[in-house]
Every structure is written in C-alpha cells, then in structure tokens.
C-alpha positions as CSV (number, residue, x, y, z in Angstrom):
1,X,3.8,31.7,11.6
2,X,3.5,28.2,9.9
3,X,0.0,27.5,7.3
4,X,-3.2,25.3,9.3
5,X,-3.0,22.3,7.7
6,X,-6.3,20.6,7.4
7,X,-6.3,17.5,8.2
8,X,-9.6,17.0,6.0
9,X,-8.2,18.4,2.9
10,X,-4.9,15.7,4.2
11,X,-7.3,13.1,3.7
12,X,-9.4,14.1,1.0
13,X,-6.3,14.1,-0.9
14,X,-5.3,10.7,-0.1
15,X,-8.4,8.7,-0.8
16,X,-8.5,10.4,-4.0
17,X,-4.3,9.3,-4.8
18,X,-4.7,6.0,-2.8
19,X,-8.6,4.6,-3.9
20,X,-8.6,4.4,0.4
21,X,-7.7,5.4,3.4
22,X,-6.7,3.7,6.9
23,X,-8.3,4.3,10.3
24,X,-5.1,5.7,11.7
25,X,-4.5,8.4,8.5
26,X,-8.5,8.9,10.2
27,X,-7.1,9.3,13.6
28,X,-3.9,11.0,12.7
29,X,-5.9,13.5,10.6
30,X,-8.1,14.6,13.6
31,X,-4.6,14.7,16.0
32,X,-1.8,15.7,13.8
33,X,-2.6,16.6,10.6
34,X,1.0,18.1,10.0
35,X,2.2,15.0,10.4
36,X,0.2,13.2,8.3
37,X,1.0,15.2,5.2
38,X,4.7,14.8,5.8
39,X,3.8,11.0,5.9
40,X,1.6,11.3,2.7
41,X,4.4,12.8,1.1
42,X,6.7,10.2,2.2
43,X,4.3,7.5,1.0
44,X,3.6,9.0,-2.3
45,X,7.1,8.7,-3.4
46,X,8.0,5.3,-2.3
47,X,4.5,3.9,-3.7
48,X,3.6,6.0,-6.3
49,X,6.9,7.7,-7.5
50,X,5.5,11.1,-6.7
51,X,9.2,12.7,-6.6
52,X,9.7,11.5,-10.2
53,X,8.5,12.6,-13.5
54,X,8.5,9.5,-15.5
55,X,8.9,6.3,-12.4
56,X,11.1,3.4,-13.5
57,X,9.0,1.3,-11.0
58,X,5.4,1.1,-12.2
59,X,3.0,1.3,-9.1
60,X,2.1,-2.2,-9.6
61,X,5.6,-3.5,-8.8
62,X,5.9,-0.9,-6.1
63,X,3.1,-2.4,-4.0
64,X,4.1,-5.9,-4.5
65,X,7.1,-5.1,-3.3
66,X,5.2,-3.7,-0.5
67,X,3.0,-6.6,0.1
68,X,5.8,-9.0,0.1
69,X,7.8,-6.8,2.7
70,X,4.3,-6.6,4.8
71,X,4.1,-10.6,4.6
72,X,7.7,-10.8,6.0
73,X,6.9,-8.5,9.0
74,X,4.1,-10.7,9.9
75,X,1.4,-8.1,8.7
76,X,-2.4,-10.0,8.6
77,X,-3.6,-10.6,5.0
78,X,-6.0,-8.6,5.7
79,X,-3.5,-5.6,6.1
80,X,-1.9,-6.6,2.9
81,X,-4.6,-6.5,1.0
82,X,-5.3,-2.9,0.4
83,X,-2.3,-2.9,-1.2
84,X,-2.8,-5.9,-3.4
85,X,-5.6,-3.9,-4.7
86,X,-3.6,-0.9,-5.8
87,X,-1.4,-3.5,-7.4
88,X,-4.4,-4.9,-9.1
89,X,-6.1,-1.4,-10.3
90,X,-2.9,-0.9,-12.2
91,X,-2.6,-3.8,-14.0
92,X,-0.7,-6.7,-12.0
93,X,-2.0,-9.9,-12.3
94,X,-2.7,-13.2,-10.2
95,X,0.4,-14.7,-11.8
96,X,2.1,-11.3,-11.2
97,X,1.3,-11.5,-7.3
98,X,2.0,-14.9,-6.4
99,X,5.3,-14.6,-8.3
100,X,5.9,-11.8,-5.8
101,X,5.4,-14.0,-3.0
102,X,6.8,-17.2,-4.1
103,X,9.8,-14.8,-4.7
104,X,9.6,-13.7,-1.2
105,X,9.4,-16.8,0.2
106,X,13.0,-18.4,-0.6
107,X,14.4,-15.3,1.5
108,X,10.9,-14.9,4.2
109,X,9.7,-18.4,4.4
110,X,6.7,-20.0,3.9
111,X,4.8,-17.9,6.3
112,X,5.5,-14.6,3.5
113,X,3.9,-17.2,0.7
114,X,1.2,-18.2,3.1
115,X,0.1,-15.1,3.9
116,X,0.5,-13.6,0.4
117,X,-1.7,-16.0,-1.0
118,X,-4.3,-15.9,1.8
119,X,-4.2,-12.2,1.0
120,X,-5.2,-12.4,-2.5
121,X,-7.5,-15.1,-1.3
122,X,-9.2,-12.4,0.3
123,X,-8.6,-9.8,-2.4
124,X,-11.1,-12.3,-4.8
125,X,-13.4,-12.6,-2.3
126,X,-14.1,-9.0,-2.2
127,X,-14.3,-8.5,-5.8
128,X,-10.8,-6.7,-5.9
C-alpha cells in the first residue's frame, strides 16, 4: 500500500523552498497531491539544483534562464515575474536580467525583450 501524501505538507514545503506558491500547485494540492510532489521534485532540480550537492548553475542564472524561456513561449510578465524575483533574492541584478533578455532576443525576438523588460518593470513596482 503506497504512503498519503499530503498535499498540505506538498505545499508547505514549497512556499518555504520557493518564497511562493501558484494557484494551480493550490489546486493540484487539493486534487493530486501525488502528483504535485513528483512535479516539486522535478522543479527543484532544474531551478534549484536539488539533485546536486554543490550546483554549477547558481539559482539566479537558473531562473533567468527560466524567465527568458517563459518570454519566448509568450508567458505574460506577470507570469514571469515570480521568477524574476527568485533571481533577484539571490543576487542577480537589473543589468544581470536584461542581459538575459537582450540575450534572448537575437534568438526569440523582440517580443522575449519586450516582455522581459515589462516584467522587471513590474518586479520594481512591487518592491521585488
């Protein structure tokens, strides 16, 4: 017989590794919490290294690379910016994040640059 995961203990977990969580880790806690710690786990090590002892990538770089993925998918700036605040909290700085777009944007177009930069429009608005 498989362990009850809790999906509150799923989520408890995550705002305290991620500073946040999303409505639909809310939803998906309340539905399938099973799968929401396989995608937690998932998520940890391709944002935060989990599966590593000592990352090569610090999370900072990992999330930029995240937000300038998100901007080429056509994600809202809105979407992106909980992200750019993870970047932020560990160290990266305005210069830092629109390099990462401006990057992005000889490959994505100016859309990725327009919305990376609306996003950390946002991000200063908010105090981020």
């Amino acid at each position: 017989m498989s362990e009850e995961i809790s999906g509150a203990e799923v989520l408890a977990e995550m705002k305290r590794t991620r500073g946040s969580v999303h409505p639909i880790h809310v939803y998906l806690a309340e539905h399938d919490p099973a799968y929401l710690k396989a995608y937690d786990t998932f998520a940890s090590a391709a944002l935060f290294g989990s599966h590593r002892e000592t990352p090569a990538l610090p999370v900072r770089y990992r999330e930029l690379i995240a937000c300038a993925l998100l901007a080429f998918r056509g994600a809202s700036a809105a979407g992106i910016v909980r992200h750019l605040a993870r970047a932020r909290a560990d160290g990266a700085t305005n210069a830092e994040i629109m390099e990462a777009f401006e990057s992005a944007a000889l490959e994505g177009g100016g859309p990725v640059l327009a919305v990376g930069i609306e996003a950390l429009i946002l991000l200063d608005e908010q105090g981020g």
